[in-house]
Every structure is written in structure tokens, then in C-alpha cells.
C-alpha positions as CSV (number, residue, x, y, z in Angstrom):
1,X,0.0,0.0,0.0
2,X,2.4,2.4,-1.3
3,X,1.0,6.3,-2.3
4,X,-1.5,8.4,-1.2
5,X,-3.2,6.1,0.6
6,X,-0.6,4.9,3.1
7,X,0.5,8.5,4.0
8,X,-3.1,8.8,4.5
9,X,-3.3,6.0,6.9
10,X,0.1,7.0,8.7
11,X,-1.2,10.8,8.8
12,X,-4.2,9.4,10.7
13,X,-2.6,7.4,13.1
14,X,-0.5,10.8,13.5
15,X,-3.9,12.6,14.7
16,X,-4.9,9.9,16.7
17,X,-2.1,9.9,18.6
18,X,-1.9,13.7,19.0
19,X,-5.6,13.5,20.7
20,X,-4.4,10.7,23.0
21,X,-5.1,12.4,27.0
22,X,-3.6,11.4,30.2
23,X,-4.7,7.8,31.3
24,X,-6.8,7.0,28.3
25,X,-7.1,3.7,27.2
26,X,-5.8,3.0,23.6
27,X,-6.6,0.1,20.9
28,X,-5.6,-1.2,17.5
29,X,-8.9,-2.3,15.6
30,X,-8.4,-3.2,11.8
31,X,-5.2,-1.6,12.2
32,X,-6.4,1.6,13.0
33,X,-5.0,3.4,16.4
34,X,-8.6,4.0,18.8
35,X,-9.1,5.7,21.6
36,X,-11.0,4.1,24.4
37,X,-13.6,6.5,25.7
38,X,-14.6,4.6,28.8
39,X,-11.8,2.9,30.4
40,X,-12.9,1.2,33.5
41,X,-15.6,-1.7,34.1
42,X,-16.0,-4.9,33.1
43,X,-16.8,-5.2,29.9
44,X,-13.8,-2.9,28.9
45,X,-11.4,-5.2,30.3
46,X,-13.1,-8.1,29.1
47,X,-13.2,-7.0,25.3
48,X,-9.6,-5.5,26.0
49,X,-8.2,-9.3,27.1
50,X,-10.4,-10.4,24.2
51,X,-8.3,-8.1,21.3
52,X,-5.2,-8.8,23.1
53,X,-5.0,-4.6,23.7
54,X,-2.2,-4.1,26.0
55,X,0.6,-1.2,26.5
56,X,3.1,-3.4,24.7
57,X,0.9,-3.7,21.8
58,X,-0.1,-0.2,22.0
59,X,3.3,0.8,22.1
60,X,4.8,-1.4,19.3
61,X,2.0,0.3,16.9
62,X,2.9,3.8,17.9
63,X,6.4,3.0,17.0
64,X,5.6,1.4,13.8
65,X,3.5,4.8,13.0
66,X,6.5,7.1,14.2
67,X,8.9,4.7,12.3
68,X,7.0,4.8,8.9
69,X,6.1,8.3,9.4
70,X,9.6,9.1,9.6
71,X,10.7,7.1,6.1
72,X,8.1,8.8,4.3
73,X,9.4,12.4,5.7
74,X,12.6,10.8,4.1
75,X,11.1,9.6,1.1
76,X,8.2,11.1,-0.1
77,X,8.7,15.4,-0.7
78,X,5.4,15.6,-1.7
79,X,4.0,14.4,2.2
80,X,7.1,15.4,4.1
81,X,5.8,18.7,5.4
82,X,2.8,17.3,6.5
83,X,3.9,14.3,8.0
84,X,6.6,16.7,10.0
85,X,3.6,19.1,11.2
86,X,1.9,15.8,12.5
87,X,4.8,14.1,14.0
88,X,5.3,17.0,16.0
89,X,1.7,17.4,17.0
90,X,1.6,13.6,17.9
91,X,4.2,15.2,20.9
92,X,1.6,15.9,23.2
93,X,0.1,12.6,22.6
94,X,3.2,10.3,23.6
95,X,3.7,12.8,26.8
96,X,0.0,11.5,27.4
97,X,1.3,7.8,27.2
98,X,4.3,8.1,29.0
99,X,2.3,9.9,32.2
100,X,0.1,7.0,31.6
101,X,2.7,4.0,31.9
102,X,4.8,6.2,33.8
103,X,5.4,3.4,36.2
104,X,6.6,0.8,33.3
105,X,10.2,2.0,32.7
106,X,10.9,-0.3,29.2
107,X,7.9,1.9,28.2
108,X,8.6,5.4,29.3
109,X,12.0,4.8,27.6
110,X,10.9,3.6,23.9
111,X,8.5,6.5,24.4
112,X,11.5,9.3,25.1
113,X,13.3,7.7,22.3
114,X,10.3,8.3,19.6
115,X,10.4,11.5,21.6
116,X,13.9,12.2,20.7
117,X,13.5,11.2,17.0
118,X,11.2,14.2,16.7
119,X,12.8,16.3,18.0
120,X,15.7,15.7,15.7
121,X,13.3,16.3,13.0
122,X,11.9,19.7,14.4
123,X,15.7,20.7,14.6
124,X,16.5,19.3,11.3
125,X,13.9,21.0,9.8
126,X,14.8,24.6,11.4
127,X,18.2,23.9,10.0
128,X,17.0,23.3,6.7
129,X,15.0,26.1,6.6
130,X,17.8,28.8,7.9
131,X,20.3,27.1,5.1
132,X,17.5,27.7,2.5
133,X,17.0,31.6,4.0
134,X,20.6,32.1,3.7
135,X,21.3,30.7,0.3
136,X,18.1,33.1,-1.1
């Protein structure tokens, strides 16, 4: 699913993320990232053992987004500046997750490194910018 329609899907599960709050539950349905709206009782943790949703699989998707999101900034010019703008929206998001597993510390640490890997891009990105300024 190369094109328009897999930046699509990757600028989506950008959003998502971004609109991820402070102890909010998170799923993977038909691999799509989903916020959980109520996340206590039983039939959330019943459905949640049922789909196998977990902060491991949780996490292992949000990398997967950052990672791809990342090769397509890479990749595609077209989508780079959008995917940029997301990934750095998705911040607030993955500072929501990592209050939320704060207590997991395999976790809070794959969450500063996608953390990190943004923030290279914000500061490659300003770089690129002042080089282009200075050369016009």
C-alpha cells in the first residue's frame, strides 16, 4: 500500500495519537490506532483481554507509525511537510502515554526515544529552513 493512501493511513494514526489524553485507554482495531472512551468496568477489560490490547501492543504500533512516518518524511517530498507538522503534533500525545505507563520503565523509555527522534526532525527542519533563507 504504497502512495497516497498509506501517507493517509500514517497521517491518521499521527492525529490519533496527538488526541491521545492522560490515562486514556488505547486500541488497534483493523489496524487503525482508537481511543477508548470509557476505560474502566468490566466489559472494557473483558473486550480489552479479548483483542489482546495491551501497553506493549499499544506501544509497538505507535512505533511502527513514528517509524514509517519518519521514512516517508525521508522519502516522499510531496508528504514530508505534513507528516513533519503531525509528528510533531503527535508530541503531546506520547507525553499522554508516558504519564500513563509512567510506572513501566521499558515503556517510558521507547516513548522518550520516539520523543527524541522528533525532535531531531523539528531541529533538522529549522536547520533546513535557515540554510534555505541564507542561500536566497
Amino acid at each position: 500500500m504504497q502512495g497516497y493512501e498509506y501517507v493517509d493511513q500514517i497521517l491518521t494514526s499521527l492525529r490519533v495519537i496527538s488526541m491521545i489524553k492522560e490515562g486514556q485507554k488505547v486500541k488497534v482495531r483493523n489496524g487503525l490506532l482508537d481511543l477508548e472512551h470509557k476505560s474502566t468496568g468490566f466489559k472494557v477489560a473483558i473486550s480489552r483481554w479479548i483483542h489482546n490490547d495491551n501497553r506493549h501492543t499499544t506501544i509497538l504500533y505507535v512505533k511502527n507509525v513514528l517509524t514509517n512516518a519518519l521514512e516517508i518524511s525521508r522519502v516522499h517530498q510531496q508528504a514530508s511537510e505534513k507528516i513533519i507538522k503531525a509528528l510533531e503534533n503527535c508530541s503531546n500525545g506520547l507525553n499522554a502515554l508516558a504519564v500513563t505507563y509512567g510506572n513501566d520503565a521499558s515503556i517510558t523509555a521507547t516513548l522518550q526515544v520516539m520523543q527524541e527522534k522528533i525532535s531531531e526532525i523539528k531541529t533538522r527542519r529549522v536547520h533546513n529552513n535557515n540554510n534555505n533563507e541564507r542561500r536566497n
